[in-house]
C-alpha positions as a printed NumPy array, in Angstrom:
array([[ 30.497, -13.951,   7.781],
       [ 27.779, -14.751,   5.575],
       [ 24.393, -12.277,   4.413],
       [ 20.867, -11.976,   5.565],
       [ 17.953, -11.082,   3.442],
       [ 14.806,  -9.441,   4.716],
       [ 11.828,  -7.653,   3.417],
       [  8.959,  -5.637,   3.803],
       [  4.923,  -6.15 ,   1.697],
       [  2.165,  -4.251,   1.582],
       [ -0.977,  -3.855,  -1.216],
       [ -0.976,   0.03 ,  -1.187],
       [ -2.74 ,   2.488,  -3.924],
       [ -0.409,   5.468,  -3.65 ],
       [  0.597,   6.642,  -7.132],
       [  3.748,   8.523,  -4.495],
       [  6.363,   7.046,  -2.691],
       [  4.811,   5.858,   1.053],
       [  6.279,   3.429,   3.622],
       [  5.519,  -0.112,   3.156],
       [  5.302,  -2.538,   6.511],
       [  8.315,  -4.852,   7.483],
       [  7.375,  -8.473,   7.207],
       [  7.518, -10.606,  10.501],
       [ 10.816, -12.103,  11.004],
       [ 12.353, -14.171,  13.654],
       [ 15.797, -13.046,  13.259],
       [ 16.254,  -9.273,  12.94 ],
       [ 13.836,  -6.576,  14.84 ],
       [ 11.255,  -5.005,  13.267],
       [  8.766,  -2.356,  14.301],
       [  6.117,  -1.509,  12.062],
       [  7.527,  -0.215,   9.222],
       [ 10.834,  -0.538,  10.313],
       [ 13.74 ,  -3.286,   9.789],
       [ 16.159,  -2.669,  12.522],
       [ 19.64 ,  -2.933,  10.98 ],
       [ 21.704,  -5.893,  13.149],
       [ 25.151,  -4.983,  13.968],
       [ 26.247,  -7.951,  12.454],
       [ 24.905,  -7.558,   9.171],
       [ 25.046,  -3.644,   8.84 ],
       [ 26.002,  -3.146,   4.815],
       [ 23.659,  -3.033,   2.007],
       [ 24.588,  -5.261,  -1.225],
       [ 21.794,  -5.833,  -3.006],
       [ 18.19 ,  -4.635,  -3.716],
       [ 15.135,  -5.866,  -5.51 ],
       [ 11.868,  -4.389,  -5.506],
       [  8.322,  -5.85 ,  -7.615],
       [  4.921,  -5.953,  -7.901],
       [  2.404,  -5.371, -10.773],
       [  1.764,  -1.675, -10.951],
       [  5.154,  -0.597,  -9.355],
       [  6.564,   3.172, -10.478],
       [  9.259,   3.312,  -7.914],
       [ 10.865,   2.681,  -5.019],
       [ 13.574,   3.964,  -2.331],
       [ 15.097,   2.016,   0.798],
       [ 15.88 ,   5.244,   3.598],
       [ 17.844,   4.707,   6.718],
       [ 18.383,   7.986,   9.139],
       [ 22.612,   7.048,   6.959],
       [ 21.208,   7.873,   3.626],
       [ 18.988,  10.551,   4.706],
       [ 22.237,  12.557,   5.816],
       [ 23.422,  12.009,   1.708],
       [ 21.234,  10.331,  -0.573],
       [ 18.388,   7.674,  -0.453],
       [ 18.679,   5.281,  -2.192],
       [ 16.353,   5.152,  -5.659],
       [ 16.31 ,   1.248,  -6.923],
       [ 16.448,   0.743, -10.296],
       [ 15.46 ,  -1.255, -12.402],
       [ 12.043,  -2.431, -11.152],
       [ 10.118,  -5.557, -11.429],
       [  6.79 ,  -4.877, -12.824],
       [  5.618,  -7.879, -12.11 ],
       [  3.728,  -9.947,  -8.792],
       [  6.627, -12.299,  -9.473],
       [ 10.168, -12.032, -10.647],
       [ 11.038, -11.411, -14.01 ],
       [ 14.102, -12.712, -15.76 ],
       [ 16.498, -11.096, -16.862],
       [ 16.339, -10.672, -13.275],
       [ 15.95 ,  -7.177, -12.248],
       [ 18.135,  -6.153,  -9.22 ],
       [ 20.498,  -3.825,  -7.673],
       [ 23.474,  -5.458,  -7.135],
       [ 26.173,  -3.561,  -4.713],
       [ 28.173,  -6.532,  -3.93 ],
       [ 31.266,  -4.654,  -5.155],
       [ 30.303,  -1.315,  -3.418],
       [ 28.472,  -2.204,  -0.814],
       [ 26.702,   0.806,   1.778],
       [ 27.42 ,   1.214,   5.148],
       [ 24.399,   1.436,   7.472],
       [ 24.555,   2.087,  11.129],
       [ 23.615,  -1.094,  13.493],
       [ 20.497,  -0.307,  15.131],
       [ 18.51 ,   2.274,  12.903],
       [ 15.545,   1.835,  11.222],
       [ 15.824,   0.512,   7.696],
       [ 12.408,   1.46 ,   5.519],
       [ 10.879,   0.778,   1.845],
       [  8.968,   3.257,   0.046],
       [  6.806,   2.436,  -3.144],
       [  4.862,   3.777,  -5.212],
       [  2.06 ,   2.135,  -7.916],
       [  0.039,   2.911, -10.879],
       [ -2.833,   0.332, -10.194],
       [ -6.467,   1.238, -10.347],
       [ -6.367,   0.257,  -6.696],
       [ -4.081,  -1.279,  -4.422],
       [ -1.974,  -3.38 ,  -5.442],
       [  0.684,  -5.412,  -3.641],
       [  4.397,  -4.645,  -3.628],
       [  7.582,  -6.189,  -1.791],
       [ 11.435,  -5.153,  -1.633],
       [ 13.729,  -6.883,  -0.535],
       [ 17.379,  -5.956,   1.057],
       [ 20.334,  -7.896,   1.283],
       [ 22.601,  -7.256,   4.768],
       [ 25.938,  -8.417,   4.991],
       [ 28.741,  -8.148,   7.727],
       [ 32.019,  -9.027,   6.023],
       [ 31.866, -10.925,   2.897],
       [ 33.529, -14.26 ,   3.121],
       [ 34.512, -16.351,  -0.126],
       [ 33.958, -20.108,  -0.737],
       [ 36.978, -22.224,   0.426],
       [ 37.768, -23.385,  -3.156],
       [ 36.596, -26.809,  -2.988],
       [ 34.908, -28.495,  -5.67 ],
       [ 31.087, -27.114,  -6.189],
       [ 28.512, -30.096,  -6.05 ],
       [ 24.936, -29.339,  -6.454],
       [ 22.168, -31.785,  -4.285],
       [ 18.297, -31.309,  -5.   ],
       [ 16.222, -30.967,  -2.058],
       [ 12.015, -31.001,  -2.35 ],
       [  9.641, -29.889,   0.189],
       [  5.609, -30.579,  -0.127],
       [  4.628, -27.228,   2.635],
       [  1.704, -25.091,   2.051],
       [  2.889, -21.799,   2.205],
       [  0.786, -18.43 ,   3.311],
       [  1.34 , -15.887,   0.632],
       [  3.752, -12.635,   1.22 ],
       [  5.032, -14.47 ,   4.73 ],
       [  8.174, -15.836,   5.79 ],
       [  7.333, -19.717,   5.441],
       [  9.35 , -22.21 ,   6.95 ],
       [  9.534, -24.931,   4.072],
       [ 11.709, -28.519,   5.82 ],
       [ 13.526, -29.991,   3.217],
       [ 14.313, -33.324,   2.383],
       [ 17.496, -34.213,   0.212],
       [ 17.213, -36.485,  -2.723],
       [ 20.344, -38.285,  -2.797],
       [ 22.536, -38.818,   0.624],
       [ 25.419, -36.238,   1.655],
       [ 28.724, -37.827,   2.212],
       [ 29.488, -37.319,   5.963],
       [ 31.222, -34.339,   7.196],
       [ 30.673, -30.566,   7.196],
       [ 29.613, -28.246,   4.178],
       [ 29.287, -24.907,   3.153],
       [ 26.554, -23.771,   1.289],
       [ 28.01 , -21.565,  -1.547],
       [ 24.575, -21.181,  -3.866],
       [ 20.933, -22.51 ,  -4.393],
       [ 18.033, -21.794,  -6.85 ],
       [ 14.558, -22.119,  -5.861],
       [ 11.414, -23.045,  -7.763],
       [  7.51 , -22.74 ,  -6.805],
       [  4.596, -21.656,  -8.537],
       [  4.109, -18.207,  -6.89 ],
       [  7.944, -17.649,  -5.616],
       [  9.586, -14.781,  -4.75 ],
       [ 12.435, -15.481,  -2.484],
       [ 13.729, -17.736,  -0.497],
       [ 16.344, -17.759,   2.258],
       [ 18.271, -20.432,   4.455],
       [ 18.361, -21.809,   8.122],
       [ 21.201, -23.025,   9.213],
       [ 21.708, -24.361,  12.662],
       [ 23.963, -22.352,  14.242],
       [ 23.903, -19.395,  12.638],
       [ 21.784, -16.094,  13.306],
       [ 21.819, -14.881,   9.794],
       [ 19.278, -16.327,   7.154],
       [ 21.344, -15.8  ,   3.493],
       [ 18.698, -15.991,   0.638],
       [ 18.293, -15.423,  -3.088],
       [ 15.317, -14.283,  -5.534],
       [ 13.8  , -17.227,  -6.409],
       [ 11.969, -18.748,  -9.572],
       [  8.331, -19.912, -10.473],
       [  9.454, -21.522, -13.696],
       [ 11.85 , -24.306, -14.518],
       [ 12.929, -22.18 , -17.177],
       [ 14.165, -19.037, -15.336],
       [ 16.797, -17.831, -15.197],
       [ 18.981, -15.315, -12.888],
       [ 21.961, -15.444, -15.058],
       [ 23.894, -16.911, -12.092],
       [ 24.288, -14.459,  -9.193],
       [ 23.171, -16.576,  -6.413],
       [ 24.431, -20.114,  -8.173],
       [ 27.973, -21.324,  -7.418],
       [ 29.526, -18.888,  -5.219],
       [ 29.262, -15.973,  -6.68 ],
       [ 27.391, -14.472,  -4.379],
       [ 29.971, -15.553,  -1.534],
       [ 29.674, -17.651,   1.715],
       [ 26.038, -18.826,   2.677],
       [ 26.891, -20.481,   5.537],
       [ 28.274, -24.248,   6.856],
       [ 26.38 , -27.366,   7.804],
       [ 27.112, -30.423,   8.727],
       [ 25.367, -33.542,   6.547],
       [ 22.89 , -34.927,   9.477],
       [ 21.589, -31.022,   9.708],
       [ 20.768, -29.962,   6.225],
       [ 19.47 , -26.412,   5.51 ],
       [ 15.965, -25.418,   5.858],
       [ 13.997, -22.843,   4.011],
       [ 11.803, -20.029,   4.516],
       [  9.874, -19.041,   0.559],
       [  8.357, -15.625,   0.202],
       [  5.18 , -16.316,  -2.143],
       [  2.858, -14.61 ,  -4.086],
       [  0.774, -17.814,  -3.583],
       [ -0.935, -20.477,  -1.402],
       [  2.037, -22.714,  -2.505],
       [  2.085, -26.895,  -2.172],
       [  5.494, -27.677,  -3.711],
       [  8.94 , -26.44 ,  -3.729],
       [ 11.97 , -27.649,  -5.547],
       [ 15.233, -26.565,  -3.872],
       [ 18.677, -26.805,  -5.931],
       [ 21.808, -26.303,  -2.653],
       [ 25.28 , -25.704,  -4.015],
       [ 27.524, -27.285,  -1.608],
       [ 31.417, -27.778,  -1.194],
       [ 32.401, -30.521,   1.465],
       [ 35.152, -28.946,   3.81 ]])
């Protein structure tokens, strides 16, 4: 099984913790502030949380209400992500949610006014590990404007040809001017794996979603690449996509 990545946004002025609305998504159930958790993607292993004036931030669940929410740490004070890449990583100690409750954000912000804020959760069923092949990495580009803090689907068009036959996608890297995240759609497959992405050439994440370290993505076969869907700060108008791939 591979991972899913979802999120919630909102521009809030609350100097206290307070709800923040689940962004529209195609692929899990939300309901206002609520991302309900799918039961095949029900454990938590990884959290990031940003925006310019952010003081802190929880992700509750009626689970970690009977023991403890859960506080992220460290932050990204920032509209973008910063690198050294802030984020909670529970890959190795991942926590068990129950399929069907509502998964919520809290945040709270320092600004003069409202300011905008995102986390982001990472929901995984069982984690699966690359086959072992060798790792080749393919650039992909995409030219899609891109409606800030929204899911936007971003078509991608390889630069060199894949060899036929079917792939896994075991990493990527992402870079736009305003990015976020990004995550992947692969035909097939109901969950949407993603990473934090980049809006520098120069930054970097130290590795965790490169290479398979962050385990399985998903398969493809060469005539149906992945497609994207970037989470922006910005009106975007270019994307540079970098898919680590092992031919099965």
């Amino acid at each position: 099984m591979a991972f899913s990545l979802v999120g919630w946004y909102e521009s809030i002025d609350s100097a206290t913790l307070a709800d923040i609305a689940a962004l529209l998504d195609q692929h899990v159930t939300t309901d206002g502030d609520d991302i309900l958790v799918p039961a095949w993607a029900s454990n938590l292993i990884g959290v990031y949380a940003g925006g310019v004036s952010i003081t802190g931030a929880q992700i509750s669940s009626p689970t970690l209400r009977k023991s403890l929410i859960l506080d992220v740490s460290p932050l990204n004070s920032n509209a973008e992500p910063l690198f050294p890449l802030p984020f909670v990583n529970r890959l190795d100690s991942p926590i068990a949610l129950t399929p069907g409750e509502g998964l919520r954000a809290r945040v709270s912000e320092g600004g003069a006014g409202a300011t905008a804020n995102v986390v982001l959760a990472f929901l995984q069923g069982e984690r699966e590990e690359p086959s072992g092949g060798e790792i080749m990495t393919v650039k992909a580009t995409s030219a899609t404007t891109v409606v800030a803090y929204e899911w936007a689907l971003c078509p991608l068009t390889l630069t060199q040809q894949l060899e036929a036959g079917r792939y896994e996608l075991v990493g990527a890297r992402v870079e736009s001017a305003g990015a976020i995240a990004a995550r992947f759609v692969l035909p097939g497959s109901e969950y949407r794996p993603g990473i934090i992405a980049c809006d520098a050439i120069g930054d970097t994440d130290g590795g965790i979603f490169r290479e398979g370290r962050f385990g399985k993505f998903g398969e493809f076969e060469h005539t149906f690449p992945p497609q994207m869907e970037l989470l922006s700060a910005s009106a975007d108008t270019a994307e540079v996509v970098y898919l680590d791939v092992i031919k099965i």
